[in-house]
C-alpha positions in Angstrom: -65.0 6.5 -191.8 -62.9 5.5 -188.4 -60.7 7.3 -187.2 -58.2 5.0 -186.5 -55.6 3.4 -188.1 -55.4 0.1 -187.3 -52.4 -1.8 -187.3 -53.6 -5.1 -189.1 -56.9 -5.8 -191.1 -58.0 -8.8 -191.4 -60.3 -10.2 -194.0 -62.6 -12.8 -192.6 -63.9 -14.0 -189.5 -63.6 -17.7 -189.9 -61.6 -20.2 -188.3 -57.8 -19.0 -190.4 -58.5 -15.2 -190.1 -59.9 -15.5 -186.5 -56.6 -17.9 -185.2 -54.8 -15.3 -187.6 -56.5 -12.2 -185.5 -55.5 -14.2 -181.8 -52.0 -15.0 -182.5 -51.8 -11.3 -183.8 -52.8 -9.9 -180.7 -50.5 -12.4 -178.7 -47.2 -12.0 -180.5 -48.1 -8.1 -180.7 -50.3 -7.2 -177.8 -50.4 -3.1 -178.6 -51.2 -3.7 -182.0 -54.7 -2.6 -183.3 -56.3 -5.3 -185.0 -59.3 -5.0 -187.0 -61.3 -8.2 -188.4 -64.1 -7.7 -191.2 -66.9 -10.0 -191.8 -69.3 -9.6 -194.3 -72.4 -12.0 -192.2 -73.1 -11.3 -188.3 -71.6 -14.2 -187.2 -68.6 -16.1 -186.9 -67.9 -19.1 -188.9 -70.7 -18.4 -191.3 -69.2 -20.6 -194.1 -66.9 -23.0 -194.5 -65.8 -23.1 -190.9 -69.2 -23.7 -189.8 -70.5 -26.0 -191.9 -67.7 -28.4 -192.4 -68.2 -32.4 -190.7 -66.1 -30.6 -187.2 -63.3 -33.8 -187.5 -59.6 -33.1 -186.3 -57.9 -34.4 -189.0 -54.6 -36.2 -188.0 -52.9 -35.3 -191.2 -52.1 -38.9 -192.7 -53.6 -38.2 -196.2 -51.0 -35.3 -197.2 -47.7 -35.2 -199.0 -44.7 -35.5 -196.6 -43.3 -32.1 -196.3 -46.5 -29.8 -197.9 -48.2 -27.2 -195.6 -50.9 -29.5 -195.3 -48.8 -32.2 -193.3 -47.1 -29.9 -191.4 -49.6 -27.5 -190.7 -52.1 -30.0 -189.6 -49.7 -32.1 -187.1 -48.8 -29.1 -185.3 -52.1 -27.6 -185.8 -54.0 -30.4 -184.7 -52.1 -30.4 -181.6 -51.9 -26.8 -180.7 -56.1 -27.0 -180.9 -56.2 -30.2 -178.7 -54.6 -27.6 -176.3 -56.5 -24.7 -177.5 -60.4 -26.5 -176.7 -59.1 -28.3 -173.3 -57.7 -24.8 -172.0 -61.1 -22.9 -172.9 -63.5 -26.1 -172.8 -64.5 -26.2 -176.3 -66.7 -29.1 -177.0 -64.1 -31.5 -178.2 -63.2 -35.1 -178.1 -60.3 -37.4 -179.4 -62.3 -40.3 -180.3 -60.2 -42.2 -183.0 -61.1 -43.5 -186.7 -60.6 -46.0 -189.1 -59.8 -45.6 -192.6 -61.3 -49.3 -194.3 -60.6 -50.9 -197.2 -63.0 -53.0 -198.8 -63.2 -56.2 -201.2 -62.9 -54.0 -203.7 -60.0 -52.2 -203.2 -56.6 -52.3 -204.0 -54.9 -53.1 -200.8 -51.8 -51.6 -201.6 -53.6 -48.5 -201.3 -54.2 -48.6 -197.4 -50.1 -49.3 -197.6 -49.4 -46.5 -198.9 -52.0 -44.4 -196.7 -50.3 -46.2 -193.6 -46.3 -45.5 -194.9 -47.8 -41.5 -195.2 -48.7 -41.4 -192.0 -45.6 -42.9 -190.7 -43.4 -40.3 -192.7 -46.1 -37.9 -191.8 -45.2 -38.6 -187.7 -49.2 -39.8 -187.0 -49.2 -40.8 -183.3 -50.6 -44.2 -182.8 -51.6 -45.5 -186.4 -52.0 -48.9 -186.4 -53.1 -51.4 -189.5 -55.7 -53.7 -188.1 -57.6 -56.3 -189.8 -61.4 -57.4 -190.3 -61.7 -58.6 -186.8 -59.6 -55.4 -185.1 -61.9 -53.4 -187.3 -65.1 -55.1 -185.6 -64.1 -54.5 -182.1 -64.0 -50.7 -183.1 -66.9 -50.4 -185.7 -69.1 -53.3 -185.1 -71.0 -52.8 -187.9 -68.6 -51.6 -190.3 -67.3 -53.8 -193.2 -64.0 -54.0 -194.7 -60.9 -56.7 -195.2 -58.7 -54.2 -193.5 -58.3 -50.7 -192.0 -55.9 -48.1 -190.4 -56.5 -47.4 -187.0 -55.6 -43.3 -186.2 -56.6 -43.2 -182.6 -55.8 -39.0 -183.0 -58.7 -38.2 -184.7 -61.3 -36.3 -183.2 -64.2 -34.1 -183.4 -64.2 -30.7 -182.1 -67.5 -28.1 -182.1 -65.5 -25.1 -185.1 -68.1 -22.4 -184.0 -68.1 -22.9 -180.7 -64.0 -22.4 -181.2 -64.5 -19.7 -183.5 -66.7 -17.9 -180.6 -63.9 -18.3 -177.8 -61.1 -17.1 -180.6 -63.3 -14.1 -181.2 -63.8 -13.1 -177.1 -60.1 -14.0 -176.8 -59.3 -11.1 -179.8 -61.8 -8.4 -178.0 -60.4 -9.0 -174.3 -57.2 -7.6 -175.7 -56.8 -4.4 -178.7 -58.4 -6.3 -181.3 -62.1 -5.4 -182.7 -64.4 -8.2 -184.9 -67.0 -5.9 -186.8 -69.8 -7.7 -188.6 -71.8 -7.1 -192.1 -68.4 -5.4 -193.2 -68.3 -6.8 -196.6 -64.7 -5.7 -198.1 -65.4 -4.8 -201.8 -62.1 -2.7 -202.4 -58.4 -1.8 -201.2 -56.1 0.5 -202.3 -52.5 1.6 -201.2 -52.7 5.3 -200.3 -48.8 5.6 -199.5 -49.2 5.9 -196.1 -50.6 2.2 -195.8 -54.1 0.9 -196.6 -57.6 2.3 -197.5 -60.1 -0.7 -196.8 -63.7 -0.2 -198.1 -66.5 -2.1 -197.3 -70.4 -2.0 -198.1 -70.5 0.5 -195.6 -67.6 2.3 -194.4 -63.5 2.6 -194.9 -61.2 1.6 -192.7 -57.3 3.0 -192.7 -54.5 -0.5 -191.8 -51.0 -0.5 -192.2 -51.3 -3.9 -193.3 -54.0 -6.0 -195.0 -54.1 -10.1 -194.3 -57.2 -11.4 -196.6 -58.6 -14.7 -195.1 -61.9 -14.7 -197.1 -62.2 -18.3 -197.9 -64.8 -18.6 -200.8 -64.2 -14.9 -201.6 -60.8 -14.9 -201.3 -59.7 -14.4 -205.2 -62.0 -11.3 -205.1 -60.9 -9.6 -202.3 -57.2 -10.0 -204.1 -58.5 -8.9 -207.3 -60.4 -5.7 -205.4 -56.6 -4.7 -203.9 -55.5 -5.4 -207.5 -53.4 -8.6 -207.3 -54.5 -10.7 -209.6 -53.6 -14.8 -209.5 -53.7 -16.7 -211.7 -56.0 -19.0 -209.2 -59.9 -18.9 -209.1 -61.8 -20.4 -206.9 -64.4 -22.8 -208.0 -67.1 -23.8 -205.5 -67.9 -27.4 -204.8 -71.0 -28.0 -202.5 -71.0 -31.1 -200.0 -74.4 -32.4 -199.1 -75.0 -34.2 -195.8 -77.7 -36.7 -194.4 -77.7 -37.6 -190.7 -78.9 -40.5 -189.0 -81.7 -40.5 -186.7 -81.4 -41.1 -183.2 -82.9 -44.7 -183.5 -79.5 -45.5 -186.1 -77.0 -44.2 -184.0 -76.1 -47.2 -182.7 -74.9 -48.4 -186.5 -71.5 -46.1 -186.0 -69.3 -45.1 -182.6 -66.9 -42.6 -183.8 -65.3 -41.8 -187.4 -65.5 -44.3 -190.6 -63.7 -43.0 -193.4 -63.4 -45.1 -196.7 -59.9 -45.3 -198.9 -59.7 -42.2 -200.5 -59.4 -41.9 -204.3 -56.0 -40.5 -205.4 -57.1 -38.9 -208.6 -59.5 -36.8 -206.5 -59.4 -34.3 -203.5 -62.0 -35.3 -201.7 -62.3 -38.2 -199.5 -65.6 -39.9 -200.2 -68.8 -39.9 -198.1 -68.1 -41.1 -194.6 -69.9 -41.3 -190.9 -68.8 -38.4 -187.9 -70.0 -38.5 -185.0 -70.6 -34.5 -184.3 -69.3 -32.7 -181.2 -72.5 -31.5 -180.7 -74.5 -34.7 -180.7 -75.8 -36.7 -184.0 -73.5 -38.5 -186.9 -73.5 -36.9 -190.1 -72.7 -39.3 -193.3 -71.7 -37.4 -196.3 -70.4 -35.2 -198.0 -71.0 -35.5 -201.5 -68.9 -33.2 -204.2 -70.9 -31.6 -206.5 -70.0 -28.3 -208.5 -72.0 -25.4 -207.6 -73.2 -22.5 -209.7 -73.1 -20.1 -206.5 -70.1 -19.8 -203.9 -72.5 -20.1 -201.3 -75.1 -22.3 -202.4 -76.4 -24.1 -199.7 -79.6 -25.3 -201.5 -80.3 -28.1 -203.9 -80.6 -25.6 -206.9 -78.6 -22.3 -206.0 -77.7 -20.4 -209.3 -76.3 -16.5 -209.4 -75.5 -15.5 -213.0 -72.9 -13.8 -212.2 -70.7 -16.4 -210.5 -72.1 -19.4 -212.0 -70.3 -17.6 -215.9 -67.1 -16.6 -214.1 -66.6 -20.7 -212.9 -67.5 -21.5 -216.1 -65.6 -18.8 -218.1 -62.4 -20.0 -216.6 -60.5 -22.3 -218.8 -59.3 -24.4 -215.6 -62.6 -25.7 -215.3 -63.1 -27.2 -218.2 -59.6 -28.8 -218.8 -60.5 -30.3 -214.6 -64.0 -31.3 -215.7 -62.5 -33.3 -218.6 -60.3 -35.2 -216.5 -62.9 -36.1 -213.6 -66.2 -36.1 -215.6 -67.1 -39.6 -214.3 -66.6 -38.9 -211.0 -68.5 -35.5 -211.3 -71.8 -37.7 -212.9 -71.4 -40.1 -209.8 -71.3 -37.5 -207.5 -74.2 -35.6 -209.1 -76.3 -39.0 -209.1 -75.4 -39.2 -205.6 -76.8 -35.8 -204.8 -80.2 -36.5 -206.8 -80.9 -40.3 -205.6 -80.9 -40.3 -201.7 -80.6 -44.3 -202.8 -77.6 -44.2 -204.4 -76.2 -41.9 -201.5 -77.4 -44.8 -199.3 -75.3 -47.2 -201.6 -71.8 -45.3 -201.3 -72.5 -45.5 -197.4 -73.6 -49.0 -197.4 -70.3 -49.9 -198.9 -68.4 -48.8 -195.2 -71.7 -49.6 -192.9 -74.0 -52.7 -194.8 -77.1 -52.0 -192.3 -77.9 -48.5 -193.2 -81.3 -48.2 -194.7 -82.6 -45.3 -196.5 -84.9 -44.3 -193.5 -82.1 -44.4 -191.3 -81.7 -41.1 -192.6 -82.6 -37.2 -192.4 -81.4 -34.1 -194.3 -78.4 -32.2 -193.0 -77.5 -29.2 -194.1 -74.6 -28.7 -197.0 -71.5 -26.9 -196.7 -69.1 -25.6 -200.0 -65.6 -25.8 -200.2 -63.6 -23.2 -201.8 -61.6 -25.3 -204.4 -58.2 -23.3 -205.7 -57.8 -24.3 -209.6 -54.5 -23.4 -212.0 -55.2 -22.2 -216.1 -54.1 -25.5 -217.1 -57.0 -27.6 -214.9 -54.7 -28.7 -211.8 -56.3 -29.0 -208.8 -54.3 -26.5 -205.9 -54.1 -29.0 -203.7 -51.8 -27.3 -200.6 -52.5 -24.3 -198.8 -51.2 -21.0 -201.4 -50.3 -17.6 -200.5 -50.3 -14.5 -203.2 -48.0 -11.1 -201.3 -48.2 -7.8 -202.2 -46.7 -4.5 -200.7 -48.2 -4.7 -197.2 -50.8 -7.4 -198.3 -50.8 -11.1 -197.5 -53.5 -13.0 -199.1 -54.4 -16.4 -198.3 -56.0 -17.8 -201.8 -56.2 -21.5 -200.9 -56.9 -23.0 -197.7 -58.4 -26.4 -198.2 -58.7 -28.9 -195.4 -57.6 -29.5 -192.9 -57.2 -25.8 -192.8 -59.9 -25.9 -189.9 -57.6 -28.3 -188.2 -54.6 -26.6 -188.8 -56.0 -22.6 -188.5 -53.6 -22.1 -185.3 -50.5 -23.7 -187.1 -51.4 -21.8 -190.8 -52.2 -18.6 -188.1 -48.1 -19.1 -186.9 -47.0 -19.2 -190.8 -49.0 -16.2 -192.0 -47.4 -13.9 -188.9 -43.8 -15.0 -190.2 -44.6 -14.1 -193.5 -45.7 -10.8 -192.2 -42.6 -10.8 -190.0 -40.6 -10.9 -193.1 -43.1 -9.4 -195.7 -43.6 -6.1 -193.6 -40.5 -6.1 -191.7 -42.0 -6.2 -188.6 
């Protein structure tokens, strides 16, 4: 057991409880801070294996956390990776329509952005498109010359050296599996040890609904995985794409289709896929635990959901089986991509927040308790945003805890 009482403990050492952890320690430079991960790393999930674009936040609803959060998020980690030379680069993208979409749709994607406050978004045509993506097809596109691509880990890394030059601590393998209020504040346990905090802030991503229900809050929420599978091209295809290609997204669903990214760290990825996933962390092809795979299925959510997007959910499966029908989704944004243009990538999973009656929870969600924030849905841009969602958890705390 430590011996200290530490003023915060944080849940999670990816990219919202880290920025959560540094902005901690900067609006409250004698506090003791305490972050527990459960790998030995930082970034070790969703963080880490996401496609590392900065979003520009044109896709969300005027006025949700998602807009907001992602704006002033996006800029505040511009600044963030330019003061502490983060691999990072603002290299533009272009959302394209093709023949067979309804144009009204990029209209509507361009009059969000405008509402939204998107610096620079321009519609272009098939000839503007060309001179930016020479080999991508569509009738029409938006230009958002914002977008980037930043290395998350290598963020994550500086955010965690930034915490432990100051009173804060990041202790790995610490997996949390129960809190209780002990009247005088907070008894953490983990796998190993237990940890006294005078306030508890859970950030655990694809655990987060369990580290809630082990401090006994219980949502209403669960979290359902969905795995995205990548392919990247090899070096001799690279040529195909310069920056980011994103197709129109589809409005009944919450992702945004497979696309190309060029990668911070060298190489474009083209993916994801969204495919449900019997394991919360099931990185392989067939990754099953009992356990989790019953509780997704046990939860009415996920059945009323799965009736509403079952087509989709066959496509997407079909995508993640046939690396030729991958190939055709991407062939619709880039024609010349051939299937041995292209090499396994690792996959990522996305927490996905779903309500009892089969909504998709599709804005960042908070659930408070007596000394306890917990963050239960974070869904992108969350990387993008992590310092801006970081600034709204501490004035919730200001105000929860009375700080």
């Amino acid at each position: 057991m430590s011996s200290i009482t530490y003023d915060f403990i944080i849940v999670g050492a990816g990219i919202v409880g880290l920025s959560t952890a540094y902005k901690i320690t900067k609006s409250y430079p004698d506090a003791e801070v305490l972050v527990l991960e459960k790998e030995d790393k930082v970034a070790a999930h969703q963080t880490g294996k996401n496609s590392g674009v900065i979003h520009s936040g044109i896709y969300y609803k005027p006025g949700s956390y998602k807009a907001i959060n992602c704006r002033e998020g996006r800029h505040q980690l511009v600044e963030f990776c330019n003061e502490y030379e983060v691999a990072m680069e603002i290299c533009g993208k272009v959302i394209v329509a093709g023949e067979q979409d309804d144009p009204s749709r990029l209209d509507a994607i361009y009059e969000r952005g405008v509402q939204n406050e998107i610096e620079g978004i321009a519609k272009i045509g098939a000839e503007e498109l060309r001179d930016i993506e020479p080999y991508a097809k569509g009738t029409a596109a938006i230009h958002v010359p914002c977008s980037g691509i930043v290395d998350f880990t290598g963020m994550c890394e500086k955010l965690r050296e930034l915490i432990e030059s100051g009173n804060g601590r990041v202790k790995f393998g610490q997996k949390v599996v129960q809190v209780e209020e002990t009247g005088q504040g907070l008894s953490v346990y983990t796998t190993k040890e237990m940890f006294k905090g005078n306030f508890l802030i859970n950030c655990a991503g694809l655990y987060s609904d369990h580290v809630a229900r082990s401090a006994n809050v219980h949502s209403p929420v669960k979290i359902v995985p969905f795995k995205g599978e990548y392919y990247e091209l090899k070096p001799e295809a690279e040529y195909l794409v310069n920056h980011l290609i994103y197709p129109l997204p589809n409005p009944e669903f919450p992702f945004l289709g497979v696309h190309f990214t060029r990668m911070a760290q060298g190489g474009i990825e083209c993916g994801p896929n969204a495919v449900f996933v019997f394991k919360r962390e099931g990185y392989e092809k067939l990754a099953f635990d009992w356990k989790e795979g019953i509780e997704s299925l046990g939860f009415p959510g996920f059945w009323k959901m799965a009736s509403r997007h079952w087509r989709m959910g066959m496509d997407e499966y079909r995508r993640s089986f046939s690396k030729k029908a991958f190939v055709k989704g991407l062939q619709i944004l880039v024609p010349e991509v051939r299937e041995e243009h292209l090499k396994p990538s690792p996959a990522g999973v996305r927490a996905m927040a779903l309500q009892p009656n089969g909504e998709i929870l599709d804005d960042f969600h908070f659930e408070l308790a007596e000394n306890q924030i917990h963050v239960l849905n974070a869904p992108s841009p969350a990387a993008t945003a992590g310092l801006s969602i970081a600034d709204e958890i501490i004035k919730k705390a200001k105000l929860e805890f009375a700080l």
